[in-house]
C-alpha positions in Angstrom: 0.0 0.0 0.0 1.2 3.4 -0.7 2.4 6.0 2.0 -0.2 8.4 0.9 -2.8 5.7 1.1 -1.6 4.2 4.7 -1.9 7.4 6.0 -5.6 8.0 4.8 -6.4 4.5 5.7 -5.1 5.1 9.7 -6.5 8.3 10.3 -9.8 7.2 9.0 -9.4 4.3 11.3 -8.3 6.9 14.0 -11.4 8.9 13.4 -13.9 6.2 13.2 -12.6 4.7 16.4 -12.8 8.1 18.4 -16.4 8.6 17.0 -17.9 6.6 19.6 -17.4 6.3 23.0 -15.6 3.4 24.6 -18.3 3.4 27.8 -21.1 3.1 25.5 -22.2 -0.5 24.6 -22.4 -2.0 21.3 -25.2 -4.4 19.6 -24.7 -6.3 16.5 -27.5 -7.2 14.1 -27.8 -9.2 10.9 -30.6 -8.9 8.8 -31.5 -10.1 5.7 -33.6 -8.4 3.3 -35.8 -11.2 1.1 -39.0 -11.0 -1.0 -41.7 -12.8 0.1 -45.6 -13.4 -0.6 -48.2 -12.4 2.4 -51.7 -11.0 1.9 -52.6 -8.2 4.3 -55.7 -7.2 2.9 -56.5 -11.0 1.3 -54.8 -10.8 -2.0 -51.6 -12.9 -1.6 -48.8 -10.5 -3.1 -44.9 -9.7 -3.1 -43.9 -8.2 -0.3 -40.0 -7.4 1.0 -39.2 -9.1 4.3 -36.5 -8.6 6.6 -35.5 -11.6 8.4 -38.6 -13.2 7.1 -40.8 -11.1 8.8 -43.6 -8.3 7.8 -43.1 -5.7 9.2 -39.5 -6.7 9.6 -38.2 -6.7 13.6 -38.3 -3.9 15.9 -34.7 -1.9 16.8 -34.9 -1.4 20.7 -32.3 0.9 21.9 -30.8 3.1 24.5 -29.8 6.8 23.8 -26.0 6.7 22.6 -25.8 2.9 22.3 -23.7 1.6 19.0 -25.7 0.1 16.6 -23.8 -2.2 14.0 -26.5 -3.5 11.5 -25.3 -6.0 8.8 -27.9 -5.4 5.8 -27.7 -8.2 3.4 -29.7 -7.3 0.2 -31.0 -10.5 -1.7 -33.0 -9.1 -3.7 -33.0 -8.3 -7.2 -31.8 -4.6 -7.2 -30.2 -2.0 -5.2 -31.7 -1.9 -1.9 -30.8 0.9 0.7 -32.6 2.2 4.7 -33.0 4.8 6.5 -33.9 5.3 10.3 -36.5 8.4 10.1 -35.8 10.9 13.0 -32.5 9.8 13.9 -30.1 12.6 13.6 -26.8 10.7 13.2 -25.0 13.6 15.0 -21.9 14.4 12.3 -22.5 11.6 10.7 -24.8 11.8 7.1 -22.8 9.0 6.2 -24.9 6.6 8.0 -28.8 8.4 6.6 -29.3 5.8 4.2 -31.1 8.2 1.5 -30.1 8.4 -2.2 -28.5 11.8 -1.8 -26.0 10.5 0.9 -25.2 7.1 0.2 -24.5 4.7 -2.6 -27.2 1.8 -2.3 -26.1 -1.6 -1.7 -26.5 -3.4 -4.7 -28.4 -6.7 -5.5 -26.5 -9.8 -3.6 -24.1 -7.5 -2.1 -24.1 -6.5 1.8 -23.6 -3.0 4.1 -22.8 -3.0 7.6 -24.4 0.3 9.0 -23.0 1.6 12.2 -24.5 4.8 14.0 -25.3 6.2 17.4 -28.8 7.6 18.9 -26.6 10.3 20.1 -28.4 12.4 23.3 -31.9 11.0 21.7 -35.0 9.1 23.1 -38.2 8.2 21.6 -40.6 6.4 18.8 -38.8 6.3 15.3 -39.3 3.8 12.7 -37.0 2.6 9.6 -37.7 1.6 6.1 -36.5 1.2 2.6 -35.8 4.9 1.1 -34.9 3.4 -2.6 -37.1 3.3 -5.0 -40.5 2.7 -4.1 -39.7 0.0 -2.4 -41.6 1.3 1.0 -44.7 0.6 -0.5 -43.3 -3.4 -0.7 -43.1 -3.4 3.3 -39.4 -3.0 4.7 -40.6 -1.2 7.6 -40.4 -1.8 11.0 -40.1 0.0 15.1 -37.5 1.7 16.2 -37.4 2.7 19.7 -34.8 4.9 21.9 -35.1 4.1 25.6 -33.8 6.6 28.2 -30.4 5.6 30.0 -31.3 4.6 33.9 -29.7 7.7 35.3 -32.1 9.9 33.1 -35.9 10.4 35.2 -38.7 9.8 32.9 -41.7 11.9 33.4 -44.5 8.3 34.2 -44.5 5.5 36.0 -42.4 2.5 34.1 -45.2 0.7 32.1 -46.1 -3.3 32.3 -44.9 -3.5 28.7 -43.5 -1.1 25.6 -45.1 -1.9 22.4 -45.1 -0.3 18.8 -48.5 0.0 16.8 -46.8 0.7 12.9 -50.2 1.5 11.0 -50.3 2.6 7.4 -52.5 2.4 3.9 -51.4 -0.1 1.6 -51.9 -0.9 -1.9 -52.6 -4.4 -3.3 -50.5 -3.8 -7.0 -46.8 -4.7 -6.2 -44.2 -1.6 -5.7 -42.8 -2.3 -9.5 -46.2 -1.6 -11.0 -46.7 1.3 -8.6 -43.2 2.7 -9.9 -44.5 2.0 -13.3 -47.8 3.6 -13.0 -45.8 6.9 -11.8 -42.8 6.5 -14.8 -45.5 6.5 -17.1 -47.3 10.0 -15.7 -50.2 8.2 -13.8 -51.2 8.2 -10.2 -51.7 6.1 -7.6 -55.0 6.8 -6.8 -56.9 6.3 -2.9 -54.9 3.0 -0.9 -56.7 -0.4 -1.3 -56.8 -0.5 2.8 -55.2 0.3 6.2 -52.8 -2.3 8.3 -52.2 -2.2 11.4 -48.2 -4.1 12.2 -49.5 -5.4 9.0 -52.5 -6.9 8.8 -56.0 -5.9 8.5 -59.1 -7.0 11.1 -63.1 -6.7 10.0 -65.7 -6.2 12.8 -67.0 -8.8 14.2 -64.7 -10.9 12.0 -62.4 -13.6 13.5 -59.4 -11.6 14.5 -56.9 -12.5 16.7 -55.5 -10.3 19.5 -53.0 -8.0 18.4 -52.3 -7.5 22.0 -53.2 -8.4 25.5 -53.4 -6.6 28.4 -53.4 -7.1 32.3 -56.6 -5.9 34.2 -55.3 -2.6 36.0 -51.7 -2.4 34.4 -50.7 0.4 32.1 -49.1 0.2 28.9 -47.0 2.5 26.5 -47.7 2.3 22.9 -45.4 3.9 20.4 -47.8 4.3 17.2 -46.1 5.4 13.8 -47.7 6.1 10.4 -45.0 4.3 8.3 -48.2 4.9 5.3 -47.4 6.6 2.1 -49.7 9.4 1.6 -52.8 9.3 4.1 -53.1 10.6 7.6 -54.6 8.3 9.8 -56.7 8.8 13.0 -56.4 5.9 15.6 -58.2 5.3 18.3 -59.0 2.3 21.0 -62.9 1.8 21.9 -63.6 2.5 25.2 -60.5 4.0 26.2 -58.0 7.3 26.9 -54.9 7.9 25.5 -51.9 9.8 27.6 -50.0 11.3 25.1 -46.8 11.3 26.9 -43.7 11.7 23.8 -43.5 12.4 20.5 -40.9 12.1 17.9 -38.0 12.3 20.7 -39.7 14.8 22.8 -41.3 14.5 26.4 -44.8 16.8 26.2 -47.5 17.9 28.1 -49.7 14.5 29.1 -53.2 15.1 27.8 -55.7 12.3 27.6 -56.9 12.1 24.1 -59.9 9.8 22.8 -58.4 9.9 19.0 -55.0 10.8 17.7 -54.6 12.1 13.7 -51.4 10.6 13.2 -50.0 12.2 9.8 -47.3 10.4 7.3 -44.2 9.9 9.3 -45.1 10.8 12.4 -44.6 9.0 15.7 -46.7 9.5 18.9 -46.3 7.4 22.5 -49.2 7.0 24.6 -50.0 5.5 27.8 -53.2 3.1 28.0 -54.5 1.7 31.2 -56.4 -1.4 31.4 -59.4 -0.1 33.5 -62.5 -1.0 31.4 -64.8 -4.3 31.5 -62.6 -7.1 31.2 -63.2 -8.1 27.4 -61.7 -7.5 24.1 -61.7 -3.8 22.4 -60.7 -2.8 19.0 -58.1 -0.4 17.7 -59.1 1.5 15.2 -56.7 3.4 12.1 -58.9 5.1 9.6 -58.1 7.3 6.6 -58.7 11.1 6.9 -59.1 13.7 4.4 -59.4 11.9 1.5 -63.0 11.3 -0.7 -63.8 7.9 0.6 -62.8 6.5 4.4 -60.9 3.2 4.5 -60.0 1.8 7.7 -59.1 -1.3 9.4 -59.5 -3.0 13.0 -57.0 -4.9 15.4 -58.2 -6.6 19.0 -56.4 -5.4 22.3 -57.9 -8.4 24.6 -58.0 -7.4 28.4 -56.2 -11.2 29.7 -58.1 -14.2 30.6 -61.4 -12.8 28.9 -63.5 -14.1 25.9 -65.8 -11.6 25.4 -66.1 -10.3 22.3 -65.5 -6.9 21.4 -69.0 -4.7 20.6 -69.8 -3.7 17.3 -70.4 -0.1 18.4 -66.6 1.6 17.4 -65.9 5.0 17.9 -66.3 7.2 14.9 -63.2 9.2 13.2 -63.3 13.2 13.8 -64.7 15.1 10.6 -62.8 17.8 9.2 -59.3 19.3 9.2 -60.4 22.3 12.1 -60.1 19.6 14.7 -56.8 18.4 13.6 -55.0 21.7 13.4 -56.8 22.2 17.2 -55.0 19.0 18.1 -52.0 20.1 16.9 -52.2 23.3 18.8 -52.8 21.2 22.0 -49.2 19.6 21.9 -46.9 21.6 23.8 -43.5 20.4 25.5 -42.6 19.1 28.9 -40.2 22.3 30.2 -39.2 20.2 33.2 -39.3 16.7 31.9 -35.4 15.5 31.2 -35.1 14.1 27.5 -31.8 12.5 26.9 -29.5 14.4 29.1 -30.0 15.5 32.7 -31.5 19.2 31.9 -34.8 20.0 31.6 -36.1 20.0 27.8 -37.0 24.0 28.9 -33.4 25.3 29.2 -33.2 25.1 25.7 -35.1 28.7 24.6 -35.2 29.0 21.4 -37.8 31.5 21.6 -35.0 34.3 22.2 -32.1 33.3 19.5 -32.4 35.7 16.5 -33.6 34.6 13.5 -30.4 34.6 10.7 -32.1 33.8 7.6 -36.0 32.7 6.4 -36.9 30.1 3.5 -40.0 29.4 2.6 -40.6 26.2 0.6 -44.0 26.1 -1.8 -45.1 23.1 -2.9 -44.9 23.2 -6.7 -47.0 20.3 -9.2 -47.0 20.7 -12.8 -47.0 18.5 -15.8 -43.1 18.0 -17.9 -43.2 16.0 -21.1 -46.7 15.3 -20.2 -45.8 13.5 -17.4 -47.0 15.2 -13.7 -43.9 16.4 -11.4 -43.8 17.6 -7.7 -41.2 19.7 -6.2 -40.4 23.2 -4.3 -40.3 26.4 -5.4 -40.4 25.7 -9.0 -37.8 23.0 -9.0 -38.6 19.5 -9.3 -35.6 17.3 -7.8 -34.2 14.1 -9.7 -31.5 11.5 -8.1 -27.8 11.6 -9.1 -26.0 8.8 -10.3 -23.0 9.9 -8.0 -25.2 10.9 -4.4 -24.8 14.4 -3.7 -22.8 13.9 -0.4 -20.1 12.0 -2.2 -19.7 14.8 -5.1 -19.2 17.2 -2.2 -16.7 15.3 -0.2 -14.6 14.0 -3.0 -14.6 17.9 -4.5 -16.2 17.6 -7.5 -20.0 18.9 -6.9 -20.1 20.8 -9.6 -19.8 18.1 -12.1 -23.0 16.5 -10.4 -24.8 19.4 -8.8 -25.4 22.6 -8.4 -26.2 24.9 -5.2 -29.2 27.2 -4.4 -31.0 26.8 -8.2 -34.0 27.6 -5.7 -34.6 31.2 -3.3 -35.2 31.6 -0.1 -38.4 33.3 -1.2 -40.6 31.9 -4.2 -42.0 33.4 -7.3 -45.2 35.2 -6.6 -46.4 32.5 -9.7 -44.7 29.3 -10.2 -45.8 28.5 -14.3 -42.8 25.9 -14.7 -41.1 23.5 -12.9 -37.3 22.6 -13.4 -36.2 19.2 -13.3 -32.7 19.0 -11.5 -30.8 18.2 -8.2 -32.0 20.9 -5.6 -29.1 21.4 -2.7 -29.5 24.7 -0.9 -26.4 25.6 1.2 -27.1 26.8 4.7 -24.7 28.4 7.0 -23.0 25.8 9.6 -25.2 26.5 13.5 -27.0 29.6 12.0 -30.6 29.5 12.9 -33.2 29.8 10.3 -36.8 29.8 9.7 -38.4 27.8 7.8 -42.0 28.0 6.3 -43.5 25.1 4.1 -46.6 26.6 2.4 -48.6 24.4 0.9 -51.1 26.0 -1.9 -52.8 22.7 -2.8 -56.6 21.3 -1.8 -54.9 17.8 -0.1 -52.7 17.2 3.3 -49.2 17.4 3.0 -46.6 16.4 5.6 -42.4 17.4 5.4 -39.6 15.7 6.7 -36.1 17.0 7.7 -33.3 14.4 8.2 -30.5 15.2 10.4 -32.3 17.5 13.2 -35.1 18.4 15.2 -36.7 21.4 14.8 -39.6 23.6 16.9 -43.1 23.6 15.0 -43.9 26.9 16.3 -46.8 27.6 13.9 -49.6 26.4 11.7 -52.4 28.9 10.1 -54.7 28.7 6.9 -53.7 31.5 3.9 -50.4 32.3 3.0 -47.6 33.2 5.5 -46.4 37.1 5.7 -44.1 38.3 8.2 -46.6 39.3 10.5 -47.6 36.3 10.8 -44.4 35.8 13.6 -46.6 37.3 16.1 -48.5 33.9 16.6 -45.6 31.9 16.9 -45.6 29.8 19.9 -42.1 30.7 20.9 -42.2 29.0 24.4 -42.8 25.2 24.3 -43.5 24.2 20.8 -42.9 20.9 20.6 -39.0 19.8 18.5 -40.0 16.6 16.5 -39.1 16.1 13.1 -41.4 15.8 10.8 -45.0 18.8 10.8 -48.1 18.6 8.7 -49.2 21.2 6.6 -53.4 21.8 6.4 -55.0 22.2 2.8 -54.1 26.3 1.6 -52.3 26.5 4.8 -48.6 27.1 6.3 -46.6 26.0 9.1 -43.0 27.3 9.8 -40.6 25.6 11.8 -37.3 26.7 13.7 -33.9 25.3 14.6 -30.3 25.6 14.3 -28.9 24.3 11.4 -25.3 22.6 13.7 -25.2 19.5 12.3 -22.7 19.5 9.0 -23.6 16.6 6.3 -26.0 16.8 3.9 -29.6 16.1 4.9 -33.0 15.4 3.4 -36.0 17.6 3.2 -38.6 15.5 1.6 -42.5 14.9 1.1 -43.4 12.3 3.5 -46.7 11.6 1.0 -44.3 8.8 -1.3 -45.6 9.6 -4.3 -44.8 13.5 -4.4 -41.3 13.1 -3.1 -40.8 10.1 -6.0 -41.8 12.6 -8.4 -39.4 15.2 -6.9 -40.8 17.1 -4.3 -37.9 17.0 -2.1 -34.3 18.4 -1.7 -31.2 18.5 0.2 -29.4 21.2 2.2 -25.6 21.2 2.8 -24.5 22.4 6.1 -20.6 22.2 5.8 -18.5 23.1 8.7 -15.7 25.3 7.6 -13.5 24.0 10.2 -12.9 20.4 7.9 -12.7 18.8 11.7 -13.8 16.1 13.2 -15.4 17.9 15.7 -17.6 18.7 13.6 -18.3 15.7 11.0 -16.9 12.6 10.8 -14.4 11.1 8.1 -16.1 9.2 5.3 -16.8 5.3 6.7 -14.1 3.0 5.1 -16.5 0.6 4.4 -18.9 3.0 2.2 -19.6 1.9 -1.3 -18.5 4.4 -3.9 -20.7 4.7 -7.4 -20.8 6.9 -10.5 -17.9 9.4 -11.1 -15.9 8.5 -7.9 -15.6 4.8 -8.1 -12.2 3.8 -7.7 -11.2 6.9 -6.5 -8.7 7.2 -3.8 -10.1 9.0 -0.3 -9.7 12.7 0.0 -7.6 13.2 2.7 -9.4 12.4 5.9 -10.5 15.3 8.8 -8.6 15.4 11.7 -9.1 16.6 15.4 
């Protein structure tokens, strides 16, 4: 090996070694991604599996434990996951989207290797390739507070994670087709519930049992593709005690509009008639209502449960109401000893404001989605790569979007979209949405505060409503029909992260993008060194490493 090389290859070593700490445990994983045939809704169909199951195995964790996943892709293309709300703290390398990371290709394997770093809370993971999320691939992920941190309840009889979603009966390679071609996916066939799908009155089996008097925490996700879904359990409260890493305020709620990619914990106590109750996910906002039933059976009981379920809230009023109920917990501890509160983001100066329109529009007669006029498309070489190994500007190029949006969007640009924001600047964001149907945005990388959401179009003045006190930091916020909702946080995490449409079918079609936040320092303290193990594709294969950061 040559000098130049050696010297790459040890401080790389160096750095990946110092990115963890040695007190903090390691757990190994192998899991192996297959095809399979199940019917959720009755019509036997292809469906990935990891590790033969559907919905593949829940990730328990504790916050800053090292997780070493072996991914071993058999099937018949490139295959790649990512774990939605971690923030892989200097470390894009590990997001597993198509603007960070080559995927692994068909027959090949990836070891992934990353830290919940000063996180807790309800996450999930899936397939980001392709549409391959619509094909299953998804499962729980859950961050578990560290013993010396106090959790804000009582420890509950049992932890369990409720994944609910719509689901399509066509196979994720017509679905793709249907959308290459400039046709849409239409209303979901149905609703699962950890995958399958219960009928009143029908002969389901519990989903889940309970003790008579004992309380229970369940983490429930929307790991769906484009519907928000309301859930509900008959006869019963819901303490709504975290969301999406954050501690709130514990209201009882009767129903909960859970929107695409979000993740909500709840405590339910067993204190009903000792029988069996259903759990309820049902489609909102969309023409027709399709939903879908699952038993929670009290233990040692028979009884059916009554036909009598609870009906779905009408109308997006109450859900924006909802959402204005969730506030966080000041003096609940999150992943460190401080209270959630000392953070006040309320009072740091606002350096720079983007707002984000959602932008549809038909190219070569074939319908596009994007922001601001711009309409993003995947790079053979992923964007974080180009960067690193200097040579974006043969792949991408920055800021071909504004801050601020045309007054009238009439075209839309097919292209990468990278917007480059300042390293720990803090910045506004405001995703308007001009459309008649829900929409709901993602940002990899980071929490942020989702201090406001308002019908019309956003203005300056509309600051004054900001809840600048204890909105809540999650990481993914819904945006009503001809509404807004602005967001808030510090952009000090350098990599290259994903802002994306969590309904699947916009961000296929390009409604998403990616900002760089680069640290000018080049240090380690600030981002780590490329992984040695990372698979290198388009114009940088077979190119040696840049030469690595160091402290």
């Amino acid at each position: 090996m040559q000098g130049g090389r050696l010297l790459t290859v040890l401080v790389c070593l160096a750095s990946t070694v110092a990115m963890v700490n040695a007190g903090d445990p390691y757990f190994y994983y192998t899991w192996n991604v297959t095809y399979g045939t199940v019917a959720p809704l009755g019509i036997p169909q292809q469906v990935i599996l990891i590790n033969g199951q559907f919905p593949g195995p829940n990730l328990n964790s504790t916050s800053n434990n090292n997780v070493v996943i072996n991914v071993f892709n058999n099937l018949d293309e490139p295959f790649l996951l990512t774990w939605s709300g971690l923030q892989h703290r200097k470390n894009s390398w590990q997001d597993g989207v198509t603007g960070t990371s080559c995927p692994i290709p068909a027959g090949t394997n990836f070891t992934y290797h990353f830290q919940p770093k000063d996180q807790i809370g309800s996450y999930f993971y899936y397939p980001s390739t392709s549409l391959h999320r619509f094909a299953g691939g998804f499962g729980g992920l859950r961050v578990n507070s560290r013993l010396l941190i106090p959790v804000p309840y009582a420890d509950p009889e049992d932890d369990r994670t409720i994944l609910i979603n719509d689901w399509y009966t066509k196979s994720h390679t017509a679905l793709k087709n249907f959308l290459d071609s400039g046709r849409t996916l239409g209303s979901p066939d149905g609703v699962l519930i950890n995958g399958k799908s219960g009928k009143i009155g029908g002969n389901n089996a519990p989903l889940f049992t309970m003790k008579p008097g004992k309380t229970y925490k369940y983490r429930i996700c929307n790991v769906g593709f484009k519907s928000t879904l309301n859930f509900r359990i008959q006869g019963h409260k819901m303490k709504l005690v975290e969301m999406e890493g954050s501690h709130v305020l514990q209201n009882d709620y009767d129903s909960l509009d859970v929107h695409v990619g979000q993740c909500f914990a709840v405590l339910v106590t067993a204190d009903q008639v000792a029988k069996n109750y259903y759990m309820v996910a049902s489609t909102r906002f969309l023409k027709k209502e399709v939903s879908t039933v699952g038993v929670m059976s009290y233990e040692g009981s028979n009884v059916q449960a009554s036909n009598e379920i609870p009906k779905a809230p009408v109308g997006w009023a109450w859900s924006l109401n909802q959402f204005r109920s969730f506030r966080w917990n000041l003096t609940a501890s999150a992943a460190r000893p401080n209270p959630q509160g000392s953070y006040h983001y309320g009072k740091i100066n606002i350096t720079r404001t983007i707002k984000l329109a959602n932008t549809k529009n038909v190219v070569n007669g074939k319908v596009r989605f994007g922001f601001n006029g711009v309409s993003h498309v995947d790079t053979e070489t992923p964007l974080k790569l180009a960067e690193y190994f200097g040579m974006s500007e043969k792949v991408f190029k920055y800021n071909v979007i504004k801050d601020e949006p045309a007054a009238k969007i009439t075209t839309l640009t097919v292209e990468p979209n990278v917007l480059n924001i300042t390293f720990r600047t803090f910045v506004e964001v405001i995703f308007e949405n001009h459309e008649k149907s829900m929409q709901s945005f993602h940002l990899d990388g980071y929490s942020f505060f989702a201090v406001a959401s308002e019908p019309g179009r956003w203005t300056p003045e509309k600051r004054k409503n900001y809840n600048l006190l204890d909105a809540v930091s999650r990481h993914t916020v819904q945006v009503y029909p001809k509404s807004w909702s602005a967001i808030l946080l510090t952009f000090d995490n350098a990599g290259m992260w994903n802002i994306r449409s969590e309904n699947w079918e916009r961000r296929y079609l390009g409604q998403q993008l990616y900002v760089s936040v680069l640290s000018p320092e080049k240090s380690l303290r600030d981002e780590y060194n490329i992984p040695l193990n990372t698979n290198l594709c388009g114009i940088i294969k077979g190119l040696p490493l840049p030469t690595p950061y160091t402290i």
